[in-house]
N, C-alpha and C positions, 0 to 999 in steps of 0.2 A: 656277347654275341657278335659275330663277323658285322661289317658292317654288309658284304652283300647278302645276307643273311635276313637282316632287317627290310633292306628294298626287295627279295621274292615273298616277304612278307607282306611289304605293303603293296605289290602290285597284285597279290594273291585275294587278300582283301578286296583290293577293289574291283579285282575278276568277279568273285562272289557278290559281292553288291550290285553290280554291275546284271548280272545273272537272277538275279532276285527283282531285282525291278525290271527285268523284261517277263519275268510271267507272274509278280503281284498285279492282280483284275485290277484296271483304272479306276474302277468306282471303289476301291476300298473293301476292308471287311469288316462287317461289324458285328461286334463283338459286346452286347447289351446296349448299352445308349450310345455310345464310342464306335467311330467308325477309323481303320488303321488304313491310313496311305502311306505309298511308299512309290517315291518317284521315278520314272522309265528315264534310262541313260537318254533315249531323244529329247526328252525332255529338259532337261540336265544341258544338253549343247545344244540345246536349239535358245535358252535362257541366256546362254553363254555368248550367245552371237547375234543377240539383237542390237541395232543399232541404239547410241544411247543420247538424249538430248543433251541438247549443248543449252542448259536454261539460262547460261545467261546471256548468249548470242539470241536467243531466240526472246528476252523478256527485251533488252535492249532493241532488237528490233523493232518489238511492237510498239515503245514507249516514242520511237520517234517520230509515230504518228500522232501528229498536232497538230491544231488547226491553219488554215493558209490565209489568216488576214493579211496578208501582206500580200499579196497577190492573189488576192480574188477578183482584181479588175479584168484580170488575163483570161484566156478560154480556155490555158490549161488546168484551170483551177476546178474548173467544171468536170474535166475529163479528171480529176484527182477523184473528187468528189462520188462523179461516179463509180471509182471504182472501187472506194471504200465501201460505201454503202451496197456494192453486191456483192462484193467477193470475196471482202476483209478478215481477217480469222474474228477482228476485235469489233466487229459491227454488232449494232444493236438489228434482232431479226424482227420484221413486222409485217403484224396478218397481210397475204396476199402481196409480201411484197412492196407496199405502200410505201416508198418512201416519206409520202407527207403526212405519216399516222402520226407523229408528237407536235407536228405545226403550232394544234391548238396549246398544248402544252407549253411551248413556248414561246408562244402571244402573251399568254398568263405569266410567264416566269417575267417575261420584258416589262409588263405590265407593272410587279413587282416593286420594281425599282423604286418608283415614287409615287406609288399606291399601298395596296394592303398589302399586309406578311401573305405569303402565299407556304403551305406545309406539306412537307414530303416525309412520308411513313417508309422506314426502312427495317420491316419485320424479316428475323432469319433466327435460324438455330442459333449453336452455341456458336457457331463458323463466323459471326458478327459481336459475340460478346464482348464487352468492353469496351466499345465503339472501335474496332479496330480498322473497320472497311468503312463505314458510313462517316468517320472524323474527315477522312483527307478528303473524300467526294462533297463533303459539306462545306468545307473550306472552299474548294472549288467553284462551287456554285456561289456561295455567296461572295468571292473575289469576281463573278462575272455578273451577276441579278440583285447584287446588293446584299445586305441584311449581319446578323451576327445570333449570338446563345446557340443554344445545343440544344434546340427543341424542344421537346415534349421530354419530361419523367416520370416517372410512377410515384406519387407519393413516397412510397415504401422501396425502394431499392435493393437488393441481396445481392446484386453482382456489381463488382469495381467497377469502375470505369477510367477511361486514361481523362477524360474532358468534366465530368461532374461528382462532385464532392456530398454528398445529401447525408442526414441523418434526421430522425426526428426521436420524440420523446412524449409518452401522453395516452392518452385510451383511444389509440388505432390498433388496428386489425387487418392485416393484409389478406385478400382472396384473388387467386389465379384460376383461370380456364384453362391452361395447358399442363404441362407435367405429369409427376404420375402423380398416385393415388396418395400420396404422404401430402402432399401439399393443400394448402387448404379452400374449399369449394366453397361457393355460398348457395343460397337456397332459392337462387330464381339466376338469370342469365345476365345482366347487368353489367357487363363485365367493362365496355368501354371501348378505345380505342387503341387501348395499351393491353388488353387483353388480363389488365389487372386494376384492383381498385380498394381501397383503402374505407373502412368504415370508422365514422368519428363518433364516438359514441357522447363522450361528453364534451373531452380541453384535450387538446394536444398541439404541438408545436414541430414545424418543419424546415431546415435550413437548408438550403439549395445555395453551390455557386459552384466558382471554378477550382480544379483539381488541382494538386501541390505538383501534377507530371509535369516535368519540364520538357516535354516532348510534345506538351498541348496546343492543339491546333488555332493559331492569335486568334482568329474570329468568333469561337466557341468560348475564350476566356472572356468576355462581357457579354450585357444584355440591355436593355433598355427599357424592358416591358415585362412584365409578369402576368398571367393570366390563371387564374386558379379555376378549372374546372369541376365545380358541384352538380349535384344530383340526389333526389329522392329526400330530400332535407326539411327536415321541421321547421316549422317558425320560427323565426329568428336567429339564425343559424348566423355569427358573424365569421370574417376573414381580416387580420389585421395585418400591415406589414410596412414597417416604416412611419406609423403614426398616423397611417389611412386606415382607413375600416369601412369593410363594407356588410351590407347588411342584408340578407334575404327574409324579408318580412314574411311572403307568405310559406304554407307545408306545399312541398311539391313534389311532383317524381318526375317532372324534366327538369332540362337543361340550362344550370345559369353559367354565365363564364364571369368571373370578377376580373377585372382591368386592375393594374397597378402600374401605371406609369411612372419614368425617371426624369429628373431633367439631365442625369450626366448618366454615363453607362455605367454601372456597378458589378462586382463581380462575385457579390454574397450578400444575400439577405434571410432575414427568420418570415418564416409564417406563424400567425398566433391564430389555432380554430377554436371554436366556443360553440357547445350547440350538438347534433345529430346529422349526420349528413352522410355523403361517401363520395369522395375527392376521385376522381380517375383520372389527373392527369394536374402537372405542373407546366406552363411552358415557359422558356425562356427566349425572346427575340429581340430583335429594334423593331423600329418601329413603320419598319419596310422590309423590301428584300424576301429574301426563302429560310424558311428555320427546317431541318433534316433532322426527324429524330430515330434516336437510334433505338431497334424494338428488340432484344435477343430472347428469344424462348427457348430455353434449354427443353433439351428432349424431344420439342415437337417436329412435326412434320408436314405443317403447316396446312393441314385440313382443319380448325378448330373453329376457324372464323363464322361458321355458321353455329356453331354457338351461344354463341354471340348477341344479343337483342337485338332486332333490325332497326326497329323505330329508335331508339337510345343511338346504334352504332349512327345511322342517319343524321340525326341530330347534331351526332359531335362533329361527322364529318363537315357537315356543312356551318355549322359555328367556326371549325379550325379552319376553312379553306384549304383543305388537302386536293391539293392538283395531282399528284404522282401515287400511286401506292407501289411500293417495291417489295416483292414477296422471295427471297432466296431459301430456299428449300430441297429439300430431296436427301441429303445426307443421312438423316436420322432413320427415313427410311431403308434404307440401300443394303443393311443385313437382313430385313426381311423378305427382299424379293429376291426369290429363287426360280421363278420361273416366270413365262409370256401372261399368265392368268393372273400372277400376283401384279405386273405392272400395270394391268390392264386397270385392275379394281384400283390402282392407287392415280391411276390418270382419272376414273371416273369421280373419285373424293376432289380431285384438285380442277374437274371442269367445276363441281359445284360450289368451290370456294369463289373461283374465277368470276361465274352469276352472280354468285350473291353478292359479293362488292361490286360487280357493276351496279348492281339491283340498289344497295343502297347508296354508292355514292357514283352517278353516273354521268357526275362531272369529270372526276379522275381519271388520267390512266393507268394501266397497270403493267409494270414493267417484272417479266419472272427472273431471275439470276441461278442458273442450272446448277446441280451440285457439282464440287470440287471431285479431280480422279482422286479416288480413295482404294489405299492398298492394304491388302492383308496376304496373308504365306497360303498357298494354290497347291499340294503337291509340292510339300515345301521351298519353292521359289515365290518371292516376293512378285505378287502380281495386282494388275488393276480387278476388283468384283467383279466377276463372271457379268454381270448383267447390266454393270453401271452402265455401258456405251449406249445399251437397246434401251436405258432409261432416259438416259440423258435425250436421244433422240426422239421419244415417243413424247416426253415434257415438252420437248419444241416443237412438236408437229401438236400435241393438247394445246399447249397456250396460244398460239396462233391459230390453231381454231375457233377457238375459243373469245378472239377479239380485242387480246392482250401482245406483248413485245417478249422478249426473250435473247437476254444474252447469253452465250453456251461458255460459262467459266470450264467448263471439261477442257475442249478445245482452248483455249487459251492459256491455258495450263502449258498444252503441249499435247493433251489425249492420253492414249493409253498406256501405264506407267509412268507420266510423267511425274506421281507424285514421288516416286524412287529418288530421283534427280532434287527435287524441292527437299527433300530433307534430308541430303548429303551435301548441299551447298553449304560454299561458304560466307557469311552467320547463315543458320538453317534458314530456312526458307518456310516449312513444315515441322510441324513437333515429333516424336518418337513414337506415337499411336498411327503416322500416316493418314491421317485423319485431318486434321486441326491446322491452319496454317500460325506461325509465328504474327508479332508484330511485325517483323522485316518485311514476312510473305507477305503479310496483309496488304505493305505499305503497298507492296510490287502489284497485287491486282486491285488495290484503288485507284493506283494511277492510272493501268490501263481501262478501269471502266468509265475515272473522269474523263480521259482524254478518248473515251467514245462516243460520250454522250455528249461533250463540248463539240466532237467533228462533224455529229446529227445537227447542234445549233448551230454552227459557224454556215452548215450546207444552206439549214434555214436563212441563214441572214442574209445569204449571196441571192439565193431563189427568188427573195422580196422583191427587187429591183427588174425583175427579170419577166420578159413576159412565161405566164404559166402555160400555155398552149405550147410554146416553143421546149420549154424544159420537159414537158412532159415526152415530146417528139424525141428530142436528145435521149432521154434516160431508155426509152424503148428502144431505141437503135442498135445494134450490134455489129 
């Protein structure tokens, strides 16, 4: 065939497609369960000529907000200060406004230092699996409040992780509160702090330390302390580890914590159980400082927590000293809401999660982390969920009313479509579902949430010195 033969061919073609998608109806046909779209040429150039982020001018940006100890003596530190905290894509948002809603938060953290462990719960979808966001924000923290380990674990662990190594061996039984229906439930509420909990029927044995990644975060690779959380335990129930033993004499269904202290920091040890019990949690810290543990619930969507036993959940909160709870959610939901009714019912599930950890731990605070832009194909162009934005925004107008904080990871991303951009980088940034960010991605929005919640402490640290009348005067002014 000629070759202009071939080009009134292809232009002929695309006349008729072209022609086909200006009168296929927008909503599709459908045709039994199957609905057929077929996308309008506006459409098509108007995809074609959106502007497209430049992510890594824009992540480099944000990263080089850091805090200003080095001139916090100056008054333009002040005027930095304030304008992070109102204006900044990367601030933490708090009810009404409040600049001084974590104050108390970090009175407690500073307290830390050379007082008790103080524990920060960091529950999320699978969007935190493997410690991927919680390692370098823990690192963080404990390079500025002291401390070391990797938190809390679950006896029983099924997902990798880059920081902890666990295995055990013996008659346990693992039960979760989240997931779906394959995973296995137990027959009262019990569930813990980790939203999973391990039943020791007779002997079983469990090894915890640090991971072979050579990417692991230095402070997570020791620990100093051990503390094995039981509950609901027959008489005599021992824990042994290292040639200590300890012993629960009486049958109980609260809360004991066993202590195993080190004299040098270690980076593996065994547990030996003996007995009837159900273990819900392992921690690993020194014996100061902030331990961060990382909590990933595959599949949920983070309405579960009132499932949960109040008086049990209570109990442990207050045994661990969890100052912080950090709840990052919304993703798992985000295929199900289709319309303004659907967001509405999933803000009303998430005020009641909100209450009910004030309710039992109402020391904490609670900090929300908004869902990541997540893309699927619209009319065949790669687009942000129809409804994520009106989601994203309605979670931070709930949480904040609600009496909680709230950073908008959407917006930090870069908004809408930004996930396009994150998983064409180069190394990706985002995996191939447009969903899930990489290790890289991860590292890139750990750093920007430590280096936001360090710019809220450093504001604290300058404001100490300061009369508070005055500052308050300054931050109202315009």
């Amino acid at each position: 065939m000629k070759p202009y033969k071939i080009l009134i061919f292809i232009l002929l073609t695309f006349f008729l497609l072209a022609l086909l998608g200006s009168f296929f109806p927008s909503e599709g046909i459908k045709i039994g369960n199957a609905c057929l779209r077929f996308p309008s040429p506006a459409s098509v150039i108007r995809a074609s000529n959106e502007e497209v982020l430049d992510v890594d001018k824009n992540m480099h940006e944000l990263q080089q907000k850091k805090n200003l100890q080095a001139i916090q003596s100056t008054a333009d530190s002040l005027k930095y200060y304030k304008q992070f905290v109102k204006n900044d894509v990367t601030r933490i948002y708090f009810p009404q406004n409040n600049y001084r809603f974590f104050d108390r938060l970090f009175a407690v953290l500073e307290a830390s230092k050379k007082g008790e462990v103080v524990h920060i719960m960091h529950y999320g979808d699978s969007q935190i699996e493997m410690d991927r966001i919680s390692s370098l924000f823990r690192q963080r923290l404990q390079e500025q409040f002291g401390g070391m380990g990797a938190g809390i674990v679950p006896p029983i662990q099924t997902i990798p992780s880059f920081t902890v190594r666990q295995s055990y061996a013996g008659d346990l039984q693992r039960y979760v509160v989240y997931g779906d229906t394959s995973q296995p439930r137990a027959a009262h509420r019990r569930y813990g702090l980790l939203g999973t909990f391990a039943q020791v029927y007779s002997s079983a044995s469990i090894s915890v330390g640090t991971s072979n990644y050579k990417k692991a975060q230095q402070k997570s690779k020791t620990f100093q302390r051990i503390k094995v959380i039981v509950g609901n335990n027959q008489a005599g129930f021992t824990v042994t580890c290292k040639g200590k033993t300890h012993i629960v004499k009486q049958a109980q269904k609260g809360i004991s914590v066993l202590n195993f202290d080190f004299s040098e920091p270690i980076s593996r040890t065994t547990l030996t159980l003996n007995g009837s019990a159900e273990i819900y949690g392992i921690s690993m810290s020194g014996n100061n400082g902030v331990a961060l543990s990382n909590v990933p619930m595959r599949g949920c969507s983070g309405t579960i927590f009132t499932r949960i036993d109040s008086t049990l959940l209570s109990q442990l909160y207050k045994k661990m000293n969890v100052a912080l709870i950090i709840l990052q959610f919304g993703g798992n939901m985000m295929p199900q809401i289709n319309s303004d009714k659907a967001i509405e019912r999933y803000m009303k599930l998430i005020s009641r999660q909100i209450h009910y950890l004030k309710r039992v731990n109402p020391q904490a605070e609670i900090l929300f982390i908004g869902p990541s832009d997540m893309v699927k194909r619209i009319d065949g162009q790669l687009q942000t969920y129809t409804y994520l934005p009106k989601m994203n925004e309605a979670l931070k107008e709930t949480v904040l009313k609600n009496g909680a904080a709230y950073w908008d990871l959407f917006h930090v991303m870069g908004g809408k479509n930004s996930m396009i951009e994150w998983v064409k980088h180069a190394p990706a940034w985002a995996g191939p579902d447009y969903i899930h960010f990489t290790e890289a991605g991860a590292y890139e929005i750990s750093t920007i949430l430590s280096n936001a919640f360090l710019m809220h402490y450093d504001f604290y640290s300058l404001r100490k010195g300061q009369n508070p009348v005055l500052i308050d005067k300054f931050m109202q002014f315009d």
